[in-house]
Structures are given as structure tokens and as C-alpha cells.
C-alpha positions as CSV (number, residue, x, y, z in Angstrom):
1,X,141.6,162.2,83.1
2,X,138.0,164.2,83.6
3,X,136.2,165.1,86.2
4,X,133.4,162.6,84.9
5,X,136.3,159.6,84.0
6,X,137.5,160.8,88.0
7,X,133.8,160.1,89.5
8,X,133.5,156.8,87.4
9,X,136.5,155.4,88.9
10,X,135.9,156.7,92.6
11,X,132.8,155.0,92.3
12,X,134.0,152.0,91.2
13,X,136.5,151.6,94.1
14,X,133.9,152.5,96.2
15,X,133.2,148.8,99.1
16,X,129.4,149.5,98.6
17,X,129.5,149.6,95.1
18,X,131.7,146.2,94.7
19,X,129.4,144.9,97.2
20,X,126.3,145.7,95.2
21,X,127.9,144.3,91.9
22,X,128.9,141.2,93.4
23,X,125.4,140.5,94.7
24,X,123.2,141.5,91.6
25,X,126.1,139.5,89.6
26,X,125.3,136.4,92.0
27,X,121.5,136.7,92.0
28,X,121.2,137.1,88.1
29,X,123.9,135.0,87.0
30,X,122.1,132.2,89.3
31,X,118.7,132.8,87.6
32,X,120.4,132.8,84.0
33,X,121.4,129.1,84.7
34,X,117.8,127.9,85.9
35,X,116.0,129.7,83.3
36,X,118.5,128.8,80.4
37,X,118.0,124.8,81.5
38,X,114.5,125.3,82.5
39,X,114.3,126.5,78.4
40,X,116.5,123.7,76.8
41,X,114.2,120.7,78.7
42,X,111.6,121.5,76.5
43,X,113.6,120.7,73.1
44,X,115.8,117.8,75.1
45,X,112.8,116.5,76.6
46,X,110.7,116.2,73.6
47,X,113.7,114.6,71.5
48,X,114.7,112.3,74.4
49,X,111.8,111.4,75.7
50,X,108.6,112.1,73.3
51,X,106.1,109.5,74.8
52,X,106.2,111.3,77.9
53,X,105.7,114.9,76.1
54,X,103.1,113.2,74.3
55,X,100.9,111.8,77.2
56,X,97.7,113.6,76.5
57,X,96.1,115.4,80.0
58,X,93.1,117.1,78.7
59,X,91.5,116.5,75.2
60,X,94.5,117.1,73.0
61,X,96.6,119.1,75.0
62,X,99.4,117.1,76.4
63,X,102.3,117.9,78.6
64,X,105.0,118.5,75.7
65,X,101.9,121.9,75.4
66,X,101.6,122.2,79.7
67,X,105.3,122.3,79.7
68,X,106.0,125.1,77.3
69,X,103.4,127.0,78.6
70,X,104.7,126.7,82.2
71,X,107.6,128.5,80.6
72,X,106.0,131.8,80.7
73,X,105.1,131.4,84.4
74,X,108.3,130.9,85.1
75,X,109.5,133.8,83.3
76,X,106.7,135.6,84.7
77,X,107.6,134.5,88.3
78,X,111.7,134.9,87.9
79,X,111.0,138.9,86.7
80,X,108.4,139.3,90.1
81,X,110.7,138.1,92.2
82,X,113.5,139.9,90.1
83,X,111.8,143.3,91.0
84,X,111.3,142.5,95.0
85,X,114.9,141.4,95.3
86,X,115.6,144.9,93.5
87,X,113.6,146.8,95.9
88,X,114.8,145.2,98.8
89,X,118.0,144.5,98.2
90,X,119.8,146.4,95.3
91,X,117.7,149.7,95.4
92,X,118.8,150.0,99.4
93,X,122.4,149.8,98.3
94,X,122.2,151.9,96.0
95,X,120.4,154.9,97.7
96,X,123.1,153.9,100.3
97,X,125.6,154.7,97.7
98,X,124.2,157.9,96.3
99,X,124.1,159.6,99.7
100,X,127.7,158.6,100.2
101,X,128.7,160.1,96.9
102,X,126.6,162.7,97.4
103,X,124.9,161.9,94.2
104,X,120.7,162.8,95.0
């Protein structure tokens, strides 16, 4: 084994490390789900249900139009609160495991 293959696996054994895995793992496998059904409502909801999609709000814009655009804010929003969660919480364990590794 090398010295590199050697650092890789110390620093995959390594309790912070886990610990920061299993919490970025949580947080974006949990925002995968809501933003993968948030995306297939549109197409479901416009085949199940196309009088409601239909209802006009504003001249010819309707909410099948509101809806898809709302997708982008909630893109939009999910990566904003994506990055604080990363500089509060997965950037902190990280430094934390740098210094231990003596990595910085």
C-alpha cells in the first residue's frame, strides 16, 4: 500500500470524518427526495389534474406556468440554504478534521 492509499484509509476511519459523511449524506439525500417530487408534480399534476393547472391567474398565465416557474425558486432556495448549512455545518467539520490530520 502507499503512503497516499495509507492517508486515504486513516482518514476514512477517522470518527469526524464518518460523522461528517453521515450528516452531508442525511442533509442531501433528504433534499434529493423533496426536490425530485417537487419536479415530478408538475408532469403528474398537469396529466392528473389539468383543470386545475389550467385555472388562468393573470391574463393567460395560469398556475400549470406559476407552478413551473416556482421550480426555480425552489432550486434557487434548496442551493442557498445548501451553502449556509455548508458553512456552518460541514466546513466546521472539516477544518476540524484538517487540523487533526494535520492537513492545513
Amino acid at each position: 500500500m502507499t503512503e497516499t492509499q495509507a492517508k486515504w484509509a486513516e482518514i476514512a476511519k477517522n470518527p469526524k470524518f464518518i460523522e461528517l459523511h453521515r450528516r452531508k449524506t442525511y442533509f442531501l439525500f433528504g433534499w434529493w427526495i423533496f426536490s425530485t417530487v417537487y419536479y415530478f408534480l408538475l408532469p403528474i399534476g398537469a396529466g392528473s389534474a389539468p383543470g386545475f393547472f389550467s385555472v388562468k391567474v393573470i391574463g393567460n398565465i395560469n398556475i400549470g406556468y406559476l407552478f413551473a416557474l416556482s421550480q426555480f425558486f425552489v432550486s434557487w432556495g434548496i442551493a442557498l440554504y445548501y451553502a449556509g448549512w455548508a458553512n456552518r455545518v460541514s466546513d466546521r467539520l472539516t477544518d476540524e478534521l484538517c487540523r487533526e490530520l494535520k492537513l492545513k
